[in-house]
N, C-alpha and C positions, 0 to 999 in steps of 0.2 A: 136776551139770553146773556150768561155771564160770561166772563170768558173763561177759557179751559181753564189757565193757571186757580184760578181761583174756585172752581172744583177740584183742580189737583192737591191744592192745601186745606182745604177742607176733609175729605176723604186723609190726607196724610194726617193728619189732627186727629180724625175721628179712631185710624186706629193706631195713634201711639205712637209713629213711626217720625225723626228728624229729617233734617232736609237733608242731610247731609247721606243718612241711609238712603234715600229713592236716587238722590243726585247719583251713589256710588254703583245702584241696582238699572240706573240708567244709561249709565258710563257717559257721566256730564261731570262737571266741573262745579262744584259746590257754588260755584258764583255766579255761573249760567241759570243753574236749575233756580236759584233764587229768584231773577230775572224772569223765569217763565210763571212761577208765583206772585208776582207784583205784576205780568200783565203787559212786559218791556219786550217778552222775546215770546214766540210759538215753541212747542216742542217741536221737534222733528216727527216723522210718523215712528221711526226707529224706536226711540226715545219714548215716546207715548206708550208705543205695544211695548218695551220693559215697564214703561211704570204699574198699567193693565195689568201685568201677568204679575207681577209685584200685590198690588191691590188684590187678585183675584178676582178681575172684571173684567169686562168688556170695554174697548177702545170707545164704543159709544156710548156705554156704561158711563164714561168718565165726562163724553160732551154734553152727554143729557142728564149728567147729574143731578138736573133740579126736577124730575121726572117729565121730562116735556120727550121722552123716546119716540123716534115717532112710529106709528101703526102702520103694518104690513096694510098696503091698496090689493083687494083684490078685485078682478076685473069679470069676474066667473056672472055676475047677477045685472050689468051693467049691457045697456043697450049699444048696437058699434056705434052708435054717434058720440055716448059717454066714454067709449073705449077710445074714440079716434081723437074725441077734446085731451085726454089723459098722456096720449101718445105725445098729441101735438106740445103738450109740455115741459117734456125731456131736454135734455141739451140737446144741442143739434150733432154733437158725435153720439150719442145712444140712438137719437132718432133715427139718424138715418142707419145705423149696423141691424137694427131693428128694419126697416127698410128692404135692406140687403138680404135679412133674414127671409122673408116674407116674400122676395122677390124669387131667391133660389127654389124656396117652398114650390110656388105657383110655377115655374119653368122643371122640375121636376114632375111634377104631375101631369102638365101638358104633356112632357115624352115621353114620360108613360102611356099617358093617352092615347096620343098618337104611333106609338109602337106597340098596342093591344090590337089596333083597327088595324092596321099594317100588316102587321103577322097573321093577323086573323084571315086577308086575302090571299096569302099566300100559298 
């Protein structure tokens, strides 16, 4: 994959725009923004979403510029051992809030559960 700057100058190229226009719709420094086109410096995320709304694209519009975007996974037709390899994937802070998600899930339903039968002898 290429790096960003060099989808960012590409895209600036293709529609006509100087560096000098994105640097000032960035609010970067003509000599920074240059830097992030030669591949020396990252945009900021800030920085990036002006250039995006600048461009009329999407922030990942701009990463996946060589069309490598990648495809929504969806887990709907996937058996749970496919689901659970997919899970195990994650970083380990989504994994586990996903976790936590699914834990609260199954302790709500237990008390309900358990306060259906409850009630019900009362």
């Amino acid at each position: 994959m290429k790096h960003i700057g060099i989808n960012i100058k590409e895209i600036r190229k293709e529609k006509g725009l100087l560096q000098k226009e994105v640097a000032a719709a960035a609010d970067l420094h003509p000599a920074n923004y240059n830097k992030i086109e030669k591949g020396e410096r990252e945009p900021s995320v800030k920085a990036l979403t002006k250039i995006a709304a600048l461009f009329a694209m999407t922030v990942d519009q701009i990463i996946h510029y060589e069309g490598e975007v990648p495809h929504e996974v969806t887990i709907e037709d996937k058996t749970t051992a496919e689901k659970l390899q997919l899970i195990q994937q994650l970083p380990d802070e989504d994994r586990n809030a996903l976790f936590h998600m699914i834990d609260t899930m199954l302790t709500k339903a237990k008390f309900k559960d358990f306060f259906n039968k409850n009630v019900a002898t009362l």
